[in-house]
C-alpha positions as CSV (number, residue, x, y, z in Angstrom):
1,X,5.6,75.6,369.3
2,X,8.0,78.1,367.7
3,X,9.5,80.3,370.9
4,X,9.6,84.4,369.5
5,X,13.1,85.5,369.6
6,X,15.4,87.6,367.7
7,X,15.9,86.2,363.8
8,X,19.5,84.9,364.7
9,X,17.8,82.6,367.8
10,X,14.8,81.7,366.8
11,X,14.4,78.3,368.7
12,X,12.0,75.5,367.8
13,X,11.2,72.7,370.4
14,X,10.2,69.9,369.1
15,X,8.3,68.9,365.9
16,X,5.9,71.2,364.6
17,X,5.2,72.1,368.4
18,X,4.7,68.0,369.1
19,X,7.6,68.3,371.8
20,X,6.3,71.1,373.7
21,X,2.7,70.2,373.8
22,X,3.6,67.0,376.0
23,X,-0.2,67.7,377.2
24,X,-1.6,67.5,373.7
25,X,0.3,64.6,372.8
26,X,-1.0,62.3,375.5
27,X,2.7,60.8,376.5
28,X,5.5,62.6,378.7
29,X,8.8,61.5,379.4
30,X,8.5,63.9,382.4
31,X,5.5,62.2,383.9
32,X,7.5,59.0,384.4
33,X,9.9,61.0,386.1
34,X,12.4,60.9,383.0
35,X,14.4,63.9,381.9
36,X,14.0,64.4,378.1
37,X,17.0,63.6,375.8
38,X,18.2,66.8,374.5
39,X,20.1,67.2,371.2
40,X,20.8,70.8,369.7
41,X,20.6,71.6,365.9
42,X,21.6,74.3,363.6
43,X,20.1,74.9,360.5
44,X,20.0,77.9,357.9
45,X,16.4,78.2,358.1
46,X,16.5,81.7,356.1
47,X,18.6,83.4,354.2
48,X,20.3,82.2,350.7
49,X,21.3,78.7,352.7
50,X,17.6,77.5,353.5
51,X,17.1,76.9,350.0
52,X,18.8,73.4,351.1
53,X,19.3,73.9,354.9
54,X,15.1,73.9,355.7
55,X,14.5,70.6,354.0
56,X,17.4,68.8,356.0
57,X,16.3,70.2,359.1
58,X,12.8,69.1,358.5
59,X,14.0,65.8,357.8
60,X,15.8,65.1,361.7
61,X,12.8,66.7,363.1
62,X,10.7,64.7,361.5
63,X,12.5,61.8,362.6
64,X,12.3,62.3,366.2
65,X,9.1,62.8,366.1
66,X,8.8,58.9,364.6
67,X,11.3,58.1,367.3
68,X,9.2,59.8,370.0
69,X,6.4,57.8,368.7
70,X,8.0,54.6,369.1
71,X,9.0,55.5,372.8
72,X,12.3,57.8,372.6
73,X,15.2,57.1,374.1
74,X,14.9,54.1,377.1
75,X,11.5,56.0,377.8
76,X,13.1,59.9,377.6
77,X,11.3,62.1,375.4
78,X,13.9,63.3,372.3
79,X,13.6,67.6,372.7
80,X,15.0,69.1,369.8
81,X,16.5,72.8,370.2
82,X,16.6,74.1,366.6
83,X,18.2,77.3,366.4
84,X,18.7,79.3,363.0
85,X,21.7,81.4,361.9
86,X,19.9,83.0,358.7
87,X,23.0,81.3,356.5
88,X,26.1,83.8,358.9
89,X,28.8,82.0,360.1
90,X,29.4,83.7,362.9
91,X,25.5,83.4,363.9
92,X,26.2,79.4,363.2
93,X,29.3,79.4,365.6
94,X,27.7,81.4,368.2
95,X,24.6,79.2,368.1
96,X,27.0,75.4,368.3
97,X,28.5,77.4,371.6
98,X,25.1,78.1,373.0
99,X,23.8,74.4,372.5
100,X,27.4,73.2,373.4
101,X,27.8,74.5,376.4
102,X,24.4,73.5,377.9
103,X,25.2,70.5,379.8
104,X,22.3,68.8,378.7
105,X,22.7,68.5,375.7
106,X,24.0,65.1,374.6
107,X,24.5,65.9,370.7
108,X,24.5,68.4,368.1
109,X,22.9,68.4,364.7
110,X,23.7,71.1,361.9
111,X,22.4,71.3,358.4
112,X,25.0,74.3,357.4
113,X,26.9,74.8,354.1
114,X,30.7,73.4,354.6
115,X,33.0,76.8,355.0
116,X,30.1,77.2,358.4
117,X,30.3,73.5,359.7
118,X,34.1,73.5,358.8
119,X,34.4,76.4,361.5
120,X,32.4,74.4,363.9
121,X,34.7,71.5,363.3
122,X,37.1,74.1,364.8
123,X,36.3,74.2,368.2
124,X,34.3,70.8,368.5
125,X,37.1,69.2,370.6
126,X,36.6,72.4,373.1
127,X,33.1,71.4,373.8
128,X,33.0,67.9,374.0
129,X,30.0,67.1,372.6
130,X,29.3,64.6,369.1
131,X,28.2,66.8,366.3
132,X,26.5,65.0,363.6
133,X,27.2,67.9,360.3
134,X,26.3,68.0,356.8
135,X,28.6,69.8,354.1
136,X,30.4,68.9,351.1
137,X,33.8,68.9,351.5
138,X,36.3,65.8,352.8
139,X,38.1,68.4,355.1
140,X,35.1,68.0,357.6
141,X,35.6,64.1,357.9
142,X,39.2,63.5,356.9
143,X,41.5,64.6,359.1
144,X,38.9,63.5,361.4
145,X,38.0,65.9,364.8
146,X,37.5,63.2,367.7
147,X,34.0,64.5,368.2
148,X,32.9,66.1,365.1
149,X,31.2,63.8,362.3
150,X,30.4,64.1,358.8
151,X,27.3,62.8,356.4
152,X,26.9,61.9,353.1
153,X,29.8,61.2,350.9
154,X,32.7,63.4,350.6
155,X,33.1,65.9,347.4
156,X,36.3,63.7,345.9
157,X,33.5,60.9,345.5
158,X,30.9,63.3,343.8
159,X,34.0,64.8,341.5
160,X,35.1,61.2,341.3
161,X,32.0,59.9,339.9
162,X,31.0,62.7,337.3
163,X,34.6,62.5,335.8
164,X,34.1,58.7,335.3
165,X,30.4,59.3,333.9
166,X,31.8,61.7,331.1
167,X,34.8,59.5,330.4
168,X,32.8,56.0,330.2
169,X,30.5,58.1,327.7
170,X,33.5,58.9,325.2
171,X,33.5,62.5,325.9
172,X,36.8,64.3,325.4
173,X,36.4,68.1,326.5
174,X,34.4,69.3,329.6
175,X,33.7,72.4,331.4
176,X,33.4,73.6,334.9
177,X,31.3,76.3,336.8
178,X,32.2,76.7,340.6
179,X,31.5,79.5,343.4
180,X,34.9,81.0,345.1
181,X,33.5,79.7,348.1
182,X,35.4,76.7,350.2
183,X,33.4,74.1,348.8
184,X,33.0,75.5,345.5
185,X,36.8,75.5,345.3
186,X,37.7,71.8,346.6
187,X,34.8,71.1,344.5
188,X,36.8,72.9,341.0
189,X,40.3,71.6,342.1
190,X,39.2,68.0,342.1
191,X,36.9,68.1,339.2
192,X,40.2,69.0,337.3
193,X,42.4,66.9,339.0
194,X,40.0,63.6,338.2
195,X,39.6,65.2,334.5
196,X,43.3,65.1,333.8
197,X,43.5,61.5,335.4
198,X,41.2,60.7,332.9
199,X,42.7,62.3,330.0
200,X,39.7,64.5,329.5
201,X,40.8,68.3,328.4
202,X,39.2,70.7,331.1
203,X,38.2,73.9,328.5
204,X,37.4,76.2,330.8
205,X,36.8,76.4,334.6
206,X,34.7,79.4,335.5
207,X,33.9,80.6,339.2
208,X,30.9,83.6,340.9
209,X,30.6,84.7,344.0
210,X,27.6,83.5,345.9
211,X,26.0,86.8,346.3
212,X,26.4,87.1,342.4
213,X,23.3,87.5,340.2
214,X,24.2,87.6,336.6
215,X,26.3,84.5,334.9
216,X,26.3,85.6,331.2
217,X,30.0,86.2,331.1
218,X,30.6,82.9,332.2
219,X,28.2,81.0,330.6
220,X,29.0,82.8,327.4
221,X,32.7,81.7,328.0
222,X,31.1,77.9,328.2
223,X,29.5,78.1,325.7
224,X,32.2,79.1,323.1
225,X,34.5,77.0,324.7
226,X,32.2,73.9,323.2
227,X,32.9,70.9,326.0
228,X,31.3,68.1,325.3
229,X,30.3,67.5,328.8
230,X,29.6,70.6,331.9
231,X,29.7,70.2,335.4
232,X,27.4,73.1,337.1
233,X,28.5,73.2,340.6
234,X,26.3,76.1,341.7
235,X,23.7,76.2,344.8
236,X,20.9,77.8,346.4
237,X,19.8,80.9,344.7
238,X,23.1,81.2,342.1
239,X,21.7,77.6,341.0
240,X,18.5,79.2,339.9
241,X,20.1,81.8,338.1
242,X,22.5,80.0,336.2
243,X,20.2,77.4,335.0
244,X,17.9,79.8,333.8
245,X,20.5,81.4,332.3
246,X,22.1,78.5,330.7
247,X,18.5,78.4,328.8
248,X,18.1,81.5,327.8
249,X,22.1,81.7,326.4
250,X,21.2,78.1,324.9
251,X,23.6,75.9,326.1
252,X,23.1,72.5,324.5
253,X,26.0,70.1,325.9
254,X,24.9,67.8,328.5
255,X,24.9,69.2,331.9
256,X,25.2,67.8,335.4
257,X,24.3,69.7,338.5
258,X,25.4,69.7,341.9
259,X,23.4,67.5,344.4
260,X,22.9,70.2,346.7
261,X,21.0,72.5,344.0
262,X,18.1,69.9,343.5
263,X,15.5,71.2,346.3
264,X,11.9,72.6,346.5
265,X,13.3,75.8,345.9
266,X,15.4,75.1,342.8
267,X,12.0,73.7,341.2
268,X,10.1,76.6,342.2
269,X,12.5,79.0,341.0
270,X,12.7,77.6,337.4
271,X,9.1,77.2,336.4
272,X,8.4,74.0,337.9
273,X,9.9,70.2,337.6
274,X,9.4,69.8,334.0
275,X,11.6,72.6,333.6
276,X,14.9,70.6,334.7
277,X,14.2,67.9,332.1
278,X,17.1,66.5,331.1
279,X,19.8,67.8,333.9
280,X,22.4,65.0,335.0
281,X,23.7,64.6,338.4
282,X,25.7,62.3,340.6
283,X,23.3,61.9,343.3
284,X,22.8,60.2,346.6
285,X,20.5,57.3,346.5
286,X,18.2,59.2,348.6
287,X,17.2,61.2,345.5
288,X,16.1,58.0,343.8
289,X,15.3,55.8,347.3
290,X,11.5,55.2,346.2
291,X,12.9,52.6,343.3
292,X,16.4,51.5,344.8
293,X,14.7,48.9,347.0
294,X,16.3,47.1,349.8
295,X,16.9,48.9,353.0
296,X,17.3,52.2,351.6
297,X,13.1,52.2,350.3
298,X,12.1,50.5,353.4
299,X,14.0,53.6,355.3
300,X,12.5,56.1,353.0
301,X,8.9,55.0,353.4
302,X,9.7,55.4,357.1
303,X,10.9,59.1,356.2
304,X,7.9,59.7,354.0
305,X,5.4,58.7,356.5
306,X,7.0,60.8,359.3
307,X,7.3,63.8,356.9
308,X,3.3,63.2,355.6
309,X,4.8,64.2,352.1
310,X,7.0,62.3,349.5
311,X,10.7,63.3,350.7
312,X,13.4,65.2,348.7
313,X,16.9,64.3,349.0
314,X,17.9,66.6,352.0
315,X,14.9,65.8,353.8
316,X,16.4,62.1,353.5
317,X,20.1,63.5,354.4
318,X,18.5,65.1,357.7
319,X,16.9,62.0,358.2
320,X,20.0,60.1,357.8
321,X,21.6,62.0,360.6
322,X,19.1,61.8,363.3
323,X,19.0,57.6,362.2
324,X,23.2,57.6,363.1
325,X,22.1,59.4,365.8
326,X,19.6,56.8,367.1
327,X,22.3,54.1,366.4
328,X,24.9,55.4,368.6
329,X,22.6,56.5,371.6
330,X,21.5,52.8,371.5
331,X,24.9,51.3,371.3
332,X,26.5,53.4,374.4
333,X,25.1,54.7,377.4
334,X,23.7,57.6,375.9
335,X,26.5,60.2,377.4
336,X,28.3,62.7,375.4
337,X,31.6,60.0,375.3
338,X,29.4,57.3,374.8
339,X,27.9,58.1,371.7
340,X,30.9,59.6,370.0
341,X,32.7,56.7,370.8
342,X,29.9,54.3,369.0
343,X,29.6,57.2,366.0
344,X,33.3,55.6,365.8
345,X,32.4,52.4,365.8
346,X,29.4,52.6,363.1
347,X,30.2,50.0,360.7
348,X,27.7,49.6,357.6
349,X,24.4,51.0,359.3
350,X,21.9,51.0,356.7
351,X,20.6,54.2,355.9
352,X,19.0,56.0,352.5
353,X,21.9,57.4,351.5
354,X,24.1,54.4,352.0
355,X,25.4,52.8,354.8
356,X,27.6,54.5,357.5
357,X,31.0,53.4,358.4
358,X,33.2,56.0,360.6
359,X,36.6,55.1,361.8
360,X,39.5,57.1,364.1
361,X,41.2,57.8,360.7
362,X,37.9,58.7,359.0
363,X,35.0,60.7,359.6
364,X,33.3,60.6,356.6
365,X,30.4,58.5,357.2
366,X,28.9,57.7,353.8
367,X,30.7,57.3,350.9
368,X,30.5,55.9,346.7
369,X,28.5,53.4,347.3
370,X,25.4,55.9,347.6
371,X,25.8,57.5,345.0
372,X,24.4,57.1,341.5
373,X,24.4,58.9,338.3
374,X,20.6,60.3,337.3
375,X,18.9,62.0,334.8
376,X,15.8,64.2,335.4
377,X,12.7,62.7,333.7
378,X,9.2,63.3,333.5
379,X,9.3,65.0,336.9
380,X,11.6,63.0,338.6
381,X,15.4,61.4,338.9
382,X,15.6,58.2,337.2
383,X,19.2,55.8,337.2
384,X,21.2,56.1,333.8
């Protein structure tokens, strides 16, 4: 049941309304005298962020819904308080101090681009409560904030890996497209910095501003510069633009795209799947989880059934951080110190987008290991 509020606060408890209709759903925490578990969540569920932000928050809904299914938490009822800051960073911050400061709350969940969860990671020590964050960038894990924890691998990884795909395939010139935002820029600056370990010659590193619409200067600018190899860093509605753009301006040289611009929306907003045919990208494995096998299938199907849909890969990163979540709350006492203090101790939880390992030096909880390089075919990713 969505609550009506202002556009800034609208609040969602529960699961497509399966939290607050304890009467419909035939089993209540509260009627066994249990106070439900609640844990807070942020998401960019519209504006220019939900392109990415929606799927991962449907992702940890749906998974407490699964986990109320199988009982909750020792019998408690897992609420969900989603509130949506309409992609504003102060919104985002004003929402984590809201959730924060209700004593109830026992953790935080935010599926936020990384300049917004890196100004939550700001005053996360002031609150005391274990935030479980998505973004890109490594400065939300390492240094590491005592409560504040990162998933999915860091950016360096990602740069890491798409440098190493170009060089292993004898390429000798590449090209780089990056927003002035924070991540856009840790993103450029490491891209180059991996290229020039390699030897690779970077021929031209182009930047936009998100709220940018037009790309032909740039792309022009690619496209003369002739790489053999481009790295398109762009997101949300910029990565619609610029790959339609890219088409129409006929770049040939193989491209790989950033993993946060593969969504619904990017789809949609090109024409449809077959559209992408061809794009590279250095991907989590939860983009390809249906054929990795192992745990990470057997934890998709979970996410697919939960969902009632086949899942994209933030549905799986949402999912990812209500299942670190879950492992914490069971290895502690289930109070604000408890489970922060056995986020810490996470060593190699299986999850779709690799396993989890946080230390006190690191906060980064997934890392190279789930990642692979890809190549959109016939309507889906498939392992080069």
């Amino acid at each position: 049941m969505k609550l009506k509020m202002e556009p800034s606060r609208r609040v969602f408890l529960g699961t497509a309304g399966a939290f607050a209709a304890t009467a419909a759903g035939g089993w209540s925490a509260r009627a066994q005298g249990k106070e439900d578990f609640k844990i807070g969540a942020i998401a960019s569920l519209t504006g220019p962020a939900a392109a990415f932000s929606k799927d991962y928050a449907d992702g940890f809904t749906a998974y407490a819904k699964a986990w109320n299914a199988r009982g909750g938490y020792n019998g408690r009822k897992i609420a969900v308080e989603l509130l949506d800051d309409e992609t504003n960073p102060v919104n985002a911050v004003n929402a984590f101090r809201k959730l924060a400061s209700d004593a109830k709350t026992g953790a935080i969940w935010t599926a936020l681009g990384s300049q917004t969860a890196l100004g939550i990671k700001a005053i996360a020590s002031e609150f005391k409560v274990p935030v479980i964050s998505g973004g890109g960038v490594d400065e939300l894990g390492r240094p590491p904030d005592a409560w504040f924890f990162k998933v999915a691998p860091g950016a360096s990884d990602f740069m890491k890996g798409t440098v190493a795909y170009a060089k292993a395939k004898g390429y000798k010139t590449v090209a780089s497209l990056n927003a002035t935002d924070a991540f856009g820029q840790f993103e450029a600056r490491r891209f180059k910095e991996f290229a020039e370990e390699a030897g690779l010659k970077l021929v031209a590193a182009e930047t936009f501003a998100i709220t940018d619409t037009n790309f032909a200067a740039q792309l022009v600018k690619i496209r003369n510069a002739k790489p053999d190899f481009f790295y398109n860093g762009s997101t949300a509605n910029p990565a619609i633009l610029i790959f339609k753009q890219s088409k129409q301006l006929k770049l040939e040289m193989p491209m790989a795209v950033s993993l946060a611009s593969v969504t619904g929306a990017f789809f949609q907003g090109i024409g449809g799947r077959e559209q992408a045919e061809g794009i590279l990208g250095l991907i989590p494995t939860g983009a390809l989880a249906a054929d990795i096998g192992g745990d990470v299938t057997r934890i998709y199907k979970e996410c697919v059934d939960a969902l009632g849909k086949p899942a994209l890969l933030f549905h799986t990163l949402g999912w990812d951080t209500a299942l670190i979540t879950e492992h914490a709350m069971k290895a502690s006492d289930g109070t604000r110190q408890g489970v922060r203090d056995a986020l810490e101790k996470a060593k190699d939880v299986p999850a779709i987008n690799g396993p989890f390992t946080f230390t006190p030096t690191d906060h980064i909880g997934q890392d190279i290991r789930g990642l692979v390089m890809a190549q959109f075919k016939s309507g889906k990713w498939v392992k080069v």
